[in-house]
C-alpha positions as a Markdown table, in Angstrom:
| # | Residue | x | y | z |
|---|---|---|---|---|
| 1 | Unk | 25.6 | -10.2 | 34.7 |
| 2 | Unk | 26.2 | -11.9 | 31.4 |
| 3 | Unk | 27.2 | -8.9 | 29.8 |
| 4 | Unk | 29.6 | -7.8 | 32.2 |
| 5 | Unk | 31.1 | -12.1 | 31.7 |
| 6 | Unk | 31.0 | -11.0 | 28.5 |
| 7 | Unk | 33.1 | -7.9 | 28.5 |
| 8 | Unk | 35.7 | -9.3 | 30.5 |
| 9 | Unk | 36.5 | -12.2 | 28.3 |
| 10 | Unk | 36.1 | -9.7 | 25.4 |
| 11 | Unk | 38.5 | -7.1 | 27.3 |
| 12 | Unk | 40.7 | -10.1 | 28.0 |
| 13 | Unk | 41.3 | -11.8 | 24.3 |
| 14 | Unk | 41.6 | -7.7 | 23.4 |
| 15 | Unk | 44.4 | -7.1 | 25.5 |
| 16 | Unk | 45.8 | -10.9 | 24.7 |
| 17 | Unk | 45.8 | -10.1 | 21.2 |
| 18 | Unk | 46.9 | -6.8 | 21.4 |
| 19 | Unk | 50.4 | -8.1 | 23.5 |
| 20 | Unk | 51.1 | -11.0 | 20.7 |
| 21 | Unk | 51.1 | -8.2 | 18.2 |
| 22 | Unk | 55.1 | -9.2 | 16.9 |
| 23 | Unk | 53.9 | -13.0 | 17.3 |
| 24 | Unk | 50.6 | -13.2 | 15.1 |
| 25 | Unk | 52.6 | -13.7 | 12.0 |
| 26 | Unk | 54.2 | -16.8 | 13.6 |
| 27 | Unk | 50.9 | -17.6 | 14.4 |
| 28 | Unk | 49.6 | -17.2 | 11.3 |
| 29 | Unk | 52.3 | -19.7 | 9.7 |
| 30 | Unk | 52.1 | -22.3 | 12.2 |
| 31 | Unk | 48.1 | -22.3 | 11.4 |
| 32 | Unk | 48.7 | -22.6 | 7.6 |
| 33 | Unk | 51.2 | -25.4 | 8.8 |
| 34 | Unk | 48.7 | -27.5 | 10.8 |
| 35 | Unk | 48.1 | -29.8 | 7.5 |
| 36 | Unk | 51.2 | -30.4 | 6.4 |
| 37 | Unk | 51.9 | -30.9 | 9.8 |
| 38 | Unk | 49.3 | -33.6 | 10.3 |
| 39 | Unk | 49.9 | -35.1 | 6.8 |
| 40 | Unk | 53.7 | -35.9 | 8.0 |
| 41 | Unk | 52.0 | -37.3 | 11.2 |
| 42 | Unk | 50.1 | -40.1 | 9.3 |
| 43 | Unk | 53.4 | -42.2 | 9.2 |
| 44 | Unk | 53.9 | -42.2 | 12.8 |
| 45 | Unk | 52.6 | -45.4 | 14.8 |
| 46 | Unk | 51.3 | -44.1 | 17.8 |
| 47 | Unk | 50.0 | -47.2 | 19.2 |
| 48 | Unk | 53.7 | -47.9 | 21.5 |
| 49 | Unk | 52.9 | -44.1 | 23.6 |
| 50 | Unk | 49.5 | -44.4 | 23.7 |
| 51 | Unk | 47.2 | -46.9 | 26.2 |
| 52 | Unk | 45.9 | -49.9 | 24.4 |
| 53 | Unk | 42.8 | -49.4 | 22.1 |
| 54 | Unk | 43.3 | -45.8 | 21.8 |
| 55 | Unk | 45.6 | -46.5 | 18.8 |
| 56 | Unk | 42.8 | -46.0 | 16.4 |
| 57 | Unk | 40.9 | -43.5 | 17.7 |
| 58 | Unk | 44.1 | -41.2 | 17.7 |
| 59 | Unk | 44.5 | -42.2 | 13.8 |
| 60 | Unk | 40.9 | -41.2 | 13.0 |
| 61 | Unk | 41.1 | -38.0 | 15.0 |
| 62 | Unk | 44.2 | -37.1 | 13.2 |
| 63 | Unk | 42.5 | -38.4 | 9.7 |
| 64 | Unk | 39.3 | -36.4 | 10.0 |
| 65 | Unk | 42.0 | -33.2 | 11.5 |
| 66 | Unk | 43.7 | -33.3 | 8.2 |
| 67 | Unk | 40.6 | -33.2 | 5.9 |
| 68 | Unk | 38.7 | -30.4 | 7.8 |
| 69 | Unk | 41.6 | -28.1 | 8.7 |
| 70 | Unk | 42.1 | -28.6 | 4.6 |
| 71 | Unk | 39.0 | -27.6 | 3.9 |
| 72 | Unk | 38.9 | -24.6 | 6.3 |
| 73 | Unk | 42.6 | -23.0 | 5.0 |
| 74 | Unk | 41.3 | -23.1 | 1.6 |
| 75 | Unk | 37.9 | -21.5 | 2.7 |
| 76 | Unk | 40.2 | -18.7 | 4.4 |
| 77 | Unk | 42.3 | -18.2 | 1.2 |
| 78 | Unk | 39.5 | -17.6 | -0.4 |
| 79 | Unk | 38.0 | -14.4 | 1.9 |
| 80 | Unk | 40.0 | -12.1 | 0.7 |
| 81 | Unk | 40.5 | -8.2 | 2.2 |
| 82 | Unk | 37.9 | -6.2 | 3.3 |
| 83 | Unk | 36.4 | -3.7 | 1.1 |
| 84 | Unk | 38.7 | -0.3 | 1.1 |
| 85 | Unk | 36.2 | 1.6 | 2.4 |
| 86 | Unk | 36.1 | -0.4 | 5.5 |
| 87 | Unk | 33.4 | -2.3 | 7.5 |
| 88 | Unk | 29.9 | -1.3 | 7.7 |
């Protein structure tokens, strides 16, 4: 039963993924955006749109966001291609 759960959502992001085909490089920009995106967010005062008290946790969310998702485009710089022979 878990297998066939499995396949479907596997069948699923395949076919997903194979119909953004002309879209991935947009994707792919607005992921390496995401920090400069967050880093131009700091400024903002969110406290007047959001419900009192939730001012803060909103800043620290978007504080830790912008360290990590550093950390993690850096990490994916640093992969690199796959060997030319292909995978194992």
């Amino acid at each position: 039963m878990h297998r066939a759960r499995f396949r479907r959502v596997r069948l699923g992001i395949l076919r997903w993924y194979a119909a953004a085909r002309g879209y991935r490089i947009y994707a792919l920009a607005l992921v390496l955006a995401v920090p400069d995106i967050l880093d131009a967010l700091a400024g903002v005062d969110f406290t007047v749109l959001l419900p009192p008290g939730w001012g803060a946790k909103a800043a620290s969310i978007l504080a830790i966001l912008r360290v990590v998702l550093g950390i993690v485009i850096r990490r994916l710089a640093m992969v690199g291609p796959p060997p030319a022979a292909g995978p194992r």
